[in-house]
C-alpha positions in Angstrom: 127.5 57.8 100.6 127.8 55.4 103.5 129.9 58.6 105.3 127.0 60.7 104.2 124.4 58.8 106.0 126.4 58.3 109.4 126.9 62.1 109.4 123.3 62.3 109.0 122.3 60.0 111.0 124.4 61.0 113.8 122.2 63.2 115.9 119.2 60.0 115.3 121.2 58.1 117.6 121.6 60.4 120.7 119.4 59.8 123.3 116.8 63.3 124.5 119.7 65.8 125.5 119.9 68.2 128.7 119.8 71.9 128.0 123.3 72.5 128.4 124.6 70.0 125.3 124.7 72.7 123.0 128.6 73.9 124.7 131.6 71.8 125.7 132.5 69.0 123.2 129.0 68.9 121.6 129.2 72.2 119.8 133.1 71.0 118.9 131.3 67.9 117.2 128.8 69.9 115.6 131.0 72.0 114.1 133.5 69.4 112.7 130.4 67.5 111.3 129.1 70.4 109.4 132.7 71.3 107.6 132.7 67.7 106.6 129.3 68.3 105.0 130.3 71.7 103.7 133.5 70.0 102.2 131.2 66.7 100.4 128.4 69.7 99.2 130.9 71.0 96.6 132.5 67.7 95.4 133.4 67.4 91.9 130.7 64.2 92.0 126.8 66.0 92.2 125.7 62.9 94.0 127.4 63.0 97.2 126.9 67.5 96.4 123.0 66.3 96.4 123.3 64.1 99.7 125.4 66.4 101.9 123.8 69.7 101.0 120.3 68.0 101.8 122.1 67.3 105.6 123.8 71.0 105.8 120.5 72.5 105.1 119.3 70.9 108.5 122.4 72.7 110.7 121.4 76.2 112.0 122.0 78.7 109.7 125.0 80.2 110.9 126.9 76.9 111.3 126.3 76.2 107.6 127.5 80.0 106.9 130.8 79.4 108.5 131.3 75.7 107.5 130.9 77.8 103.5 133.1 80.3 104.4 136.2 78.6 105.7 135.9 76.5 102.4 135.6 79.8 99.9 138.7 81.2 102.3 141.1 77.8 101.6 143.3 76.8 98.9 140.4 74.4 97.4 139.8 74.1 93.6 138.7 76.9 91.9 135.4 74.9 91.0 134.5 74.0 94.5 135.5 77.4 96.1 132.7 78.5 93.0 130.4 76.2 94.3 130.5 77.2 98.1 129.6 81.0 96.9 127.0 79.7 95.3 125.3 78.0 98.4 126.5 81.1 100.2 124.7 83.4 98.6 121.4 81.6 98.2 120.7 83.1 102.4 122.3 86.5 101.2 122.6 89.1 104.0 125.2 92.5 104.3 127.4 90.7 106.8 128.0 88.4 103.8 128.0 91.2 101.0 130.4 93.1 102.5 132.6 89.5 103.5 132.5 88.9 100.1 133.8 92.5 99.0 136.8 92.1 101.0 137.7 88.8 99.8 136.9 90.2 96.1 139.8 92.9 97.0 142.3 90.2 97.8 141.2 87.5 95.2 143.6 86.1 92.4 142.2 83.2 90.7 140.0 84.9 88.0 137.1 82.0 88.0 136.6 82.7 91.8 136.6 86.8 91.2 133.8 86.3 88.7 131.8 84.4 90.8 131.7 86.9 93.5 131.2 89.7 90.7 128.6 88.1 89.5 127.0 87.1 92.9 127.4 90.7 94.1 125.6 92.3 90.7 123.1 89.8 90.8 122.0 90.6 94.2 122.5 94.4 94.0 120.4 94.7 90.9 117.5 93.4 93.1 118.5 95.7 96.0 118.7 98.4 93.6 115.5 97.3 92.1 113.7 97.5 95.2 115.1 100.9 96.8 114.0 102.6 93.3 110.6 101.2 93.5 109.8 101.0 96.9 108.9 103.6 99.6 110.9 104.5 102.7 109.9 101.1 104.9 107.0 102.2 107.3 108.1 102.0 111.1 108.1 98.9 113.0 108.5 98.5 116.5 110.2 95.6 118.3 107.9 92.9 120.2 108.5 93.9 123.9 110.3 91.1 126.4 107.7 90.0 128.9 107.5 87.0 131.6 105.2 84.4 132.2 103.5 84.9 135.6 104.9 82.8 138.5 102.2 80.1 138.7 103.5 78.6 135.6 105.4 76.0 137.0 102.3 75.5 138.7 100.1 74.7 135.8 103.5 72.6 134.5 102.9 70.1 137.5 99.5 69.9 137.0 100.0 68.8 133.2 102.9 66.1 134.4 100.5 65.4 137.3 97.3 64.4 135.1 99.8 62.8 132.4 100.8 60.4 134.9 97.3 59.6 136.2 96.0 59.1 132.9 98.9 56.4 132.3 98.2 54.6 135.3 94.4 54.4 134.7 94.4 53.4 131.1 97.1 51.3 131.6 99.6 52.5 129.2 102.8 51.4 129.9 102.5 48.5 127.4 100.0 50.0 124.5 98.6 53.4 124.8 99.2 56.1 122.5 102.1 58.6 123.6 103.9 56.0 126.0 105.0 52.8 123.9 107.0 51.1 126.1 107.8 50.9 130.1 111.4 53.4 129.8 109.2 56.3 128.2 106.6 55.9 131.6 109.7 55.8 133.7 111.4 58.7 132.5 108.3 60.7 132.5 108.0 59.5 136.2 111.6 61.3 136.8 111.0 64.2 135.6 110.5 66.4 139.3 109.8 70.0 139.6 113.3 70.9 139.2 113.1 69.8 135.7 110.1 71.5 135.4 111.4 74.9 136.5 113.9 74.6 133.8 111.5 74.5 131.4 109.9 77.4 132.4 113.4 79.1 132.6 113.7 77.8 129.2 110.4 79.7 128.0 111.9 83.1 129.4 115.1 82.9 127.7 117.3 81.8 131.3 118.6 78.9 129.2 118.6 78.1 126.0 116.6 75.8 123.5 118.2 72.5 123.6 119.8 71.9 120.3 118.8 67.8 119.2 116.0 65.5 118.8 112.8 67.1 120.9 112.6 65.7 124.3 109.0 63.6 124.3 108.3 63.9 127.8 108.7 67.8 128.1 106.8 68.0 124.8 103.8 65.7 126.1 103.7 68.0 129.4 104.2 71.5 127.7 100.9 70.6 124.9 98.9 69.0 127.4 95.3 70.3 126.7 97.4 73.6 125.2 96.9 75.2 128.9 100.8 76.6 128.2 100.1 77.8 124.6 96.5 79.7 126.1 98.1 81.5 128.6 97.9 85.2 128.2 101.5 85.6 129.7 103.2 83.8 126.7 104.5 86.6 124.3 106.0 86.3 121.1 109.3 84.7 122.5 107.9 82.2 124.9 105.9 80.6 122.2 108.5 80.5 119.4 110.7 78.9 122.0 107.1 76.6 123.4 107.4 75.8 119.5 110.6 74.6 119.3 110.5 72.5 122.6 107.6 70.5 121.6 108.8 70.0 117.8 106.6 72.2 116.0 108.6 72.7 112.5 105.3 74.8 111.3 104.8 78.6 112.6 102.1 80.4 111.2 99.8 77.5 110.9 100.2 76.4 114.6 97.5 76.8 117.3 100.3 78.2 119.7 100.7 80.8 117.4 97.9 81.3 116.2 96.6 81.9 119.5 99.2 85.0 120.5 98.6 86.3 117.1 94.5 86.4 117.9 95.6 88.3 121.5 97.6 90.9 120.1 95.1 91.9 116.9 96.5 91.3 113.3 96.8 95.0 112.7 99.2 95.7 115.1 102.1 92.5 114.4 104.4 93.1 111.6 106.7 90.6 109.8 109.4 92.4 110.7 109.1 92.2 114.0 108.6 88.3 114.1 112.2 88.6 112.2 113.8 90.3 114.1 112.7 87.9 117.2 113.5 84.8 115.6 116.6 86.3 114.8 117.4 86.7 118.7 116.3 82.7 119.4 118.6 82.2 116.0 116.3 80.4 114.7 116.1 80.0 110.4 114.2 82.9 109.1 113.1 80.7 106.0 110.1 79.6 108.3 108.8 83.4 108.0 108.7 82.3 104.3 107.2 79.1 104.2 104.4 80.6 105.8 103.6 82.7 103.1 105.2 80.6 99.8 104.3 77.4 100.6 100.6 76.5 99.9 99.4 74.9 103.2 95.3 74.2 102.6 94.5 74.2 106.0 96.3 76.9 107.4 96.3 80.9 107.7 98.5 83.0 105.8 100.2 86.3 107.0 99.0 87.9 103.6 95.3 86.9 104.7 95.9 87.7 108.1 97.9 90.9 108.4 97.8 94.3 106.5 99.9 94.3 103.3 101.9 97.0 104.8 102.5 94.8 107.6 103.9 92.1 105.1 105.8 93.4 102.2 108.7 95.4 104.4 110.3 91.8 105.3 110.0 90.5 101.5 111.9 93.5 100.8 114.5 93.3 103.0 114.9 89.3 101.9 113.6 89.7 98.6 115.4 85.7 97.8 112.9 84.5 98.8 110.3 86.0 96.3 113.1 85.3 94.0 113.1 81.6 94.7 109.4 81.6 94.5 109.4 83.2 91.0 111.8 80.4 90.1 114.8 82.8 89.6 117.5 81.2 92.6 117.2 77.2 93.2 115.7 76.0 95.9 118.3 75.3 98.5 118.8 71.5 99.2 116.8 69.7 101.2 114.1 73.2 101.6 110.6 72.7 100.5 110.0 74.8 97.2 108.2 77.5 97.2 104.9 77.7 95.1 104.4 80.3 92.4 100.8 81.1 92.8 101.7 81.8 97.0 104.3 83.7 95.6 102.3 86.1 93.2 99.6 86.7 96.1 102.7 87.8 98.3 103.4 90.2 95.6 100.3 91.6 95.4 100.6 93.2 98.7 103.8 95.4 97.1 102.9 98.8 96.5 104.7 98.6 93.2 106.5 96.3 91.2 110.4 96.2 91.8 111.6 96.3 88.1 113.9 93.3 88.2 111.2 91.1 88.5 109.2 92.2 85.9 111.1 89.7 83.2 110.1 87.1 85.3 106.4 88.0 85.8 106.1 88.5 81.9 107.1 85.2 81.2 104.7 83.9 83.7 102.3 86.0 82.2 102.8 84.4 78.5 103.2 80.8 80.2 101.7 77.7 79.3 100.2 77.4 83.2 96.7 79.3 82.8 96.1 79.9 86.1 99.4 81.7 87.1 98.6 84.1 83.7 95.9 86.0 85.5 97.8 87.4 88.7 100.7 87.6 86.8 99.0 90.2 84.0 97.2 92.0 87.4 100.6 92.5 88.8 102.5 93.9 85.5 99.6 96.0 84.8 100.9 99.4 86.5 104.3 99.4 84.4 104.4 102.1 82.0 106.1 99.9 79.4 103.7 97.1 79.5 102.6 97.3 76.1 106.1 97.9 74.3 107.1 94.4 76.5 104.0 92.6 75.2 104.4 93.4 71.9 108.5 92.3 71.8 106.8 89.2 73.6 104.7 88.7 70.2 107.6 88.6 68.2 108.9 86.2 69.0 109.7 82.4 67.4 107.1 80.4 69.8 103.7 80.9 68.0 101.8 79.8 71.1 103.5 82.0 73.3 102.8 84.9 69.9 99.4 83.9 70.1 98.9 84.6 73.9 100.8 88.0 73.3 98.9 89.4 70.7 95.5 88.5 72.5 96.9 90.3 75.3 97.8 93.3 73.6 94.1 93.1 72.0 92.8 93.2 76.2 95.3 96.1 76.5 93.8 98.3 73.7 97.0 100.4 72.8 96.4 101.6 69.4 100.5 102.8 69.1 101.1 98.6 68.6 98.9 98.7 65.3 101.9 99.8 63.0 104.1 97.0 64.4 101.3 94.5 64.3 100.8 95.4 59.9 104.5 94.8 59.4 104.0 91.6 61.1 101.2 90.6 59.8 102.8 91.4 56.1 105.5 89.3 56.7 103.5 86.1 58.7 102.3 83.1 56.6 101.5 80.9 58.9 97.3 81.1 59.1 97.2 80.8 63.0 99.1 83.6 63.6 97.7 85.4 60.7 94.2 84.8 62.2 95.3 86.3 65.8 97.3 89.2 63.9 93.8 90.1 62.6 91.9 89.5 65.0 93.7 91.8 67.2 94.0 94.4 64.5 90.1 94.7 64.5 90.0 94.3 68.6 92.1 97.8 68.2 89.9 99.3 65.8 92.1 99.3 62.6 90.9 99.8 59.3 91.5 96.4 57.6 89.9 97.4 54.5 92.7 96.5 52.5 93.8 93.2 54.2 89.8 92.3 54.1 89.1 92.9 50.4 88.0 89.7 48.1 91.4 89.3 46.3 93.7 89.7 49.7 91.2 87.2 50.8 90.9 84.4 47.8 94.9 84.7 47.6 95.2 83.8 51.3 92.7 81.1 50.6 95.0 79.6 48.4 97.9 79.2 50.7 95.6 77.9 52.6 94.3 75.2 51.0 98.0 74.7 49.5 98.9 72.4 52.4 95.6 70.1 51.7 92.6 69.1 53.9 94.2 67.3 56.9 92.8 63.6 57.4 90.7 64.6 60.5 88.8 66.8 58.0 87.9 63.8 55.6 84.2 63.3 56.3 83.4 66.6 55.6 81.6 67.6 52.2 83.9 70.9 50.9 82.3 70.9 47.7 78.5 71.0 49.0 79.5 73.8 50.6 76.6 76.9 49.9 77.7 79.6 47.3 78.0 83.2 49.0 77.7 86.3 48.1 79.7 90.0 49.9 77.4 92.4 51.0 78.0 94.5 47.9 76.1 91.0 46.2 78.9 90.0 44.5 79.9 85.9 44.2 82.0 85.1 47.0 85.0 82.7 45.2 84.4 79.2 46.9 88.0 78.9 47.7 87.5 81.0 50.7 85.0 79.4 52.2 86.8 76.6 52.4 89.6 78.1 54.0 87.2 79.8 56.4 86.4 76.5 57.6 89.8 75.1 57.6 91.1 78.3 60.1 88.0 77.5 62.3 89.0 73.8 63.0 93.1 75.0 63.1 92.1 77.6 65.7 90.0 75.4 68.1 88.0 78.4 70.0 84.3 76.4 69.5 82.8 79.2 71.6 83.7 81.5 68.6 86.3 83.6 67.1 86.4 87.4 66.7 88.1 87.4 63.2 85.8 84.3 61.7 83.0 86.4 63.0 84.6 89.5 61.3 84.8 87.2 57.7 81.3 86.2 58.3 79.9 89.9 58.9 81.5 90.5 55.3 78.9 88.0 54.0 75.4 89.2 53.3 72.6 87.7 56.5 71.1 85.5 54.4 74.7 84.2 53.1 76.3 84.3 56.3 73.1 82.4 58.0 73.0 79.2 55.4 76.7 78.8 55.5 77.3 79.0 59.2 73.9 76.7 59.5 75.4 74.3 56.9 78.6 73.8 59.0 76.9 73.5 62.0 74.6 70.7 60.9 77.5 68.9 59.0 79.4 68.7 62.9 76.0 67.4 64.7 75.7 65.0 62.1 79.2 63.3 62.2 79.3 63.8 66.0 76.3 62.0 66.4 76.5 59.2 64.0 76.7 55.8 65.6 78.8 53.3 64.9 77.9 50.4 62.5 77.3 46.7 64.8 80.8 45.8 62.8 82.1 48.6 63.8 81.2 48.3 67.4 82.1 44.0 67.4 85.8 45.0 65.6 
C-alpha cells in the first residue's frame, strides 16, 4: 500500500511541465510506472488489485492496454494472467479481439484459453446481437481540420495583459482568489509571448497537449472572460484540446463545448464524429459516455441535444458501455458508474432492441426499483416474444417478482397466456398469488365461472382462514360481519366474507382491487353495499380512535 500511494502520488509532486515532457525519459518513467500498476492490479491480495487498478484507470488508455498485455503475454500465474483479460476486455476494441485470437492459437494452459473463449463469445454475442438487429450505420462524415485566425495570439496577450493588471490593482499577490501566493504572480509575470504562441500552436495540433498536472497560469489566460472558447475559429479540435489545457475533465456539459456545438447546429454533429476526433488527440473515449450515462442535473445531454440517429451509431460500435450501464460488465476501477435510468433513455434512441440485452431489460422490467420498470417495459415492448418471456417471468419462485409479472401480462392482454395461467392457478395456494392469478384471468376476459362458484369459493375460504387472523387484525369484529346473499339470493356462507376481508388487508392496494371488486359484483347491490359500508366504517373507526390519557402518559 505505501508503494501504491507513491506511484500515485508521483505525478502530484511534479511541478507544471513544458510541452515537450511527454518524450525522452518522462515517457520511459511513465511507462515503467504503469507495468508496476498493471503487475499490483492482478495480485492474488484484492486490496492492493482495488488500489492499483483505481491509479491505472488514470494512465491514457493505451498505456494501460499495453502495461495488460505484456502481463497476459508473460509466464505469470494462470490466475493473474486471468485477471489481466479481464481488465483488458472491459475497453474491448478489434485491435484487441483479434490480439486475443492469435494468442488463443498459441495458448496452453487451459484456465487462460477459457478465459479468452469466454471473453471472445461474450463480446461476439453482443456484436452479433447488434449486426442482426441493427440497420446498416447511417453515414457520418469526419469533422474537418480548421485554424484559428492569426490574431489569436493577440487576444492571448490581451487576456495575460488584463490578468496581470487586475493582480496589481486588487492587490493579489498575498490573498486574492486565483493567485495565492507571490511564485504563482511571478511565474504568471514570465510567461512572454513566446509562451503564448505555443499555446496557440498547441490549439492547432503543432505540439502536443502536455501530459501532467494542468498548468494554472495558461489555464487562467486561456478561460479569461471565455474570449478563446467564443471565437468562431475554434473547431472541434481546438476546443477538446482548449479543454484539456485548462483542466476541464467534463465534455458535454462545458460552456466551451457547448458553445461549438450551438455554432455548428445539433442536427448536423454526430457522436461518431466526436469519436473519431478524440481518438486523434488520444484522449479516453469513456468521456463520450459519461456524457450520456452519467446523470449530471445541470447539464445537456447528447440524447436531448442531437437526433437519435446522430447518437445510437457510437453505442453500437461500443456497445460496453450500455452494457456497463445495464449492470452486465463492472465498472472499471476508479470510473464513475454509469446510471441505469441515463442508460435506458440512451436506449431509447435505438431503432430496435439488440436481442442480448433483452434478459437484462426484463429483469429491470420485473425489479423492485419502480421507476426504472416503466422505460424498461417501453423498451421491450416491440419483441415479438414479449408475452411468452413475461409469462416464464411469472413462474417463477419470487412471488413479488410473480406478482409484478402476471399484472404485466394483464396490461399486455394476450389471451394465448390464459391456459398457462389455469394450470397455475390450479396448482398455487398461496392467496396472494391466487388473488393476482385471478385477477388477471378476468383482466383477459376468461370465463371463471367455475373457479367463481360458491363451493370453489367457501373451500378457498377455508385455507384461508386455516392460518388464523394475524394480530394486526385483532380489533376488528369478524363475527358482526353482515350476512350476504349471491345474486341468484342465495345465503352467502360467512366463511367467505371473512376471507374476503383477510385478502384485502394481505394485498395492500387501498385504492382497490380488480378481483375483490369482481367477488363483490357476485354479491347482490344491496349485499355488496352494507358489507363494503360495514368494512369501511369499522377502518375510520379504529383509525380515528384516540388514545386513552394513560395511554398517551405511558
Amino acid at each position: 500500500a505505501p508503494t501504491l500511494q507513491v506511484l500515485n502520488l508521483d505525478d502530484r509532486n511534479k511541478s507544471d511541465r513544458s510541452p515537450d515532457d511527454s518524450t525522452g525519459s518522462n515517457g520511459q518513467s511513465r511507462f515503467r510506472r504503469a507495468s508496476v500498476l498493471a503487475l499490483l492490479a492482478i495480485d492474488d491480495s484484492r486490496a492492493t488489485r482495488d488500489i492499483a487498478r483505481t491509479a491505472l484507470a488514470a494512465l491514457p488508455a493505451a498505456l494501460r492496454r499495453s502495461s495488460l498485455q505484456a502481463l497476459v503475454g508473460e509466464p505469470h500465474a494462470p490466475a493473474r494472467r486471468v485477471r489481466a483479460i479481464e481488465l483488458l476486455m472491459a475497453e474491448p476494441d478489434e485491435h484487441l479481439r483479434q490480439w486475443l485470437g492469435k494468442l488463443r492459437s498459441g495458448e496452453r494452459n487451459k484456465a487462460v484459453v477459457k478465459a479468452i473463449d469466454q471473453a471472445l463469445s461474450a463480446d461476439q454475442m453482443t456484436v452479433s446481437s447488434l449486426r442482426s438487429a441493427l440497420p446498416v450505420l447511417p453515414a457520418c462524415e469526419p469533422v474537418a481540420d480548421q485554424e484559428t485566425n492569426p490574431d489569436l495570439i493577440e487576444v492571448l496577450q490581451q487576456n495575460h495583459r488584463e490578468l496581470l493588471e487586475e493582480a496589481a490593482r486588487e492587490r493579489v499577490a498575498e490573498s486574492g482568489p486565483g493567485f495565492h501566493d507571490k511564485r504563482r504572480l511571478d511565474a504568471l509575470r514570465a510567461i512572454d509571448r513566446e509562451e503564448l504562441q505555443s499555446l496557440v500552436d498547441i490549439l492547432n495540433g503543432r505540439r502536443d497537449v502536455p501530459e501532467g498536472p494542468t498548468n494554472r497560469e495558461w489555464a487562467l489566460i486561456l478561460a479569461h472572460r471565455k474570449r478563446i472558447a467564443a471565437r468562431p475559429d475554434m473547431g472541434l479540435l481546438q476546443v477538446l484540446r482548449y479543454l484539456d489545457l485548462i483542466g476541464e475533465s467534463g465534455l458535454w456539459g462545458s460552456s466551451a463545448f457547448q458553445t461549438w456545438l450551438s455554432r455548428q447546429g445539433p442536427a448536423s454533429v454526430d457522436l461518431r464524429q466526436l469519436g473519431a476526433t478524440m481518438e486523434r488527440l488520444k484522449q479516453p473515449r469513456r468521456r463520450i459516455a459519461m456524457s450520456c450515462l452519467v446523470d449530471l442535473v445541470l447539464h445537456e445531454k447528447p440524447y436531448r441535444q442531437l437526433p437519435a440517429e446522430r447518437v445510437w451509431p457510437w453505442f453500437a460500435l461500443h456497445p460496453e458501455y450500455i452494457e456497463e450501464g445495464l449492470g452486465l460488465r463492472p465498472t472499471p476501477p476508479g470510473e464513475r458508474a454509469f446510471d441505469l435510468a441515463e442508460t435506458l433513455k440512451v436506449l431509447r434512441c435505438f431503432p430496435a432492441l439488440p436481442s442480448s440485452w433483452a434478459p437484462r431489460l426484463l429483469q429491470i422490467a420485473l425489479g423492485e426499483t419502480q421507476t426504472h420498470r416503466a422505460p424498461a417495459r417501453a423498451l421491450l415492448s416491440s419483441q415479438p416474444d414479449l408475452a411468452a418471456r413475461v409469462l416464464d417471468a411469472a413462474q417463477v419462485q419470487k412471488p413479488d417478482v410473480r406478482q409484478r409479472a402476471l399484472r404485466w401480462l394483464a396490461e399486455l392482454g394476450d389471451r394465448d397466456a390464459v391456459p398457462s395461467l389455469r394450470a397455475m392457478l390450479a396448482k398455487e395456494t398461496r392467496e396472494l398469488l391466487r388473488a393476482e392469478l385471478l385477477s388477471t384471468l378476468e383482466a383477459l376476459g376468461a370465463d371463471l365461472s367455475a373457479e367463481l362458484a360458491p363451493a370453489r369459493l367457501l373451500a378457498e375460504a377455508k385455507r384461508c382462514l386455516s392460518t388464523g387472523i394475524p394480530g394486526e387484525l385483532d380489533w376488528f369484529d369478524f363475527d358482526q360481519l353482515p350476512s350476504a346473499r349471491w345474486r341468484d339470493a342465495s345465503v352467502v356462507a360467512p366463511p367467505i366474507l371473512r376471507a374476503w376481508v383477510l385478502i384485502a388487508v394481505r394485498l395492500k392496494i387501498p385504492s382497490g382491487n380488480p378481483l375483490l371488486s369482481r367477488y363483490l359484483g357476485l354479491l347482490d347491490v344491496d349485499s355488496a353495499a352494507e358489507f363494503g359500508l360495514y368494512v369501511l366504517a369499522r377502518f375510520i373507526a379504529h383509525d380515528t380512535i384516540h388514545p386513552t390519557l394513560a395511554e398517551a402518559q405511558a
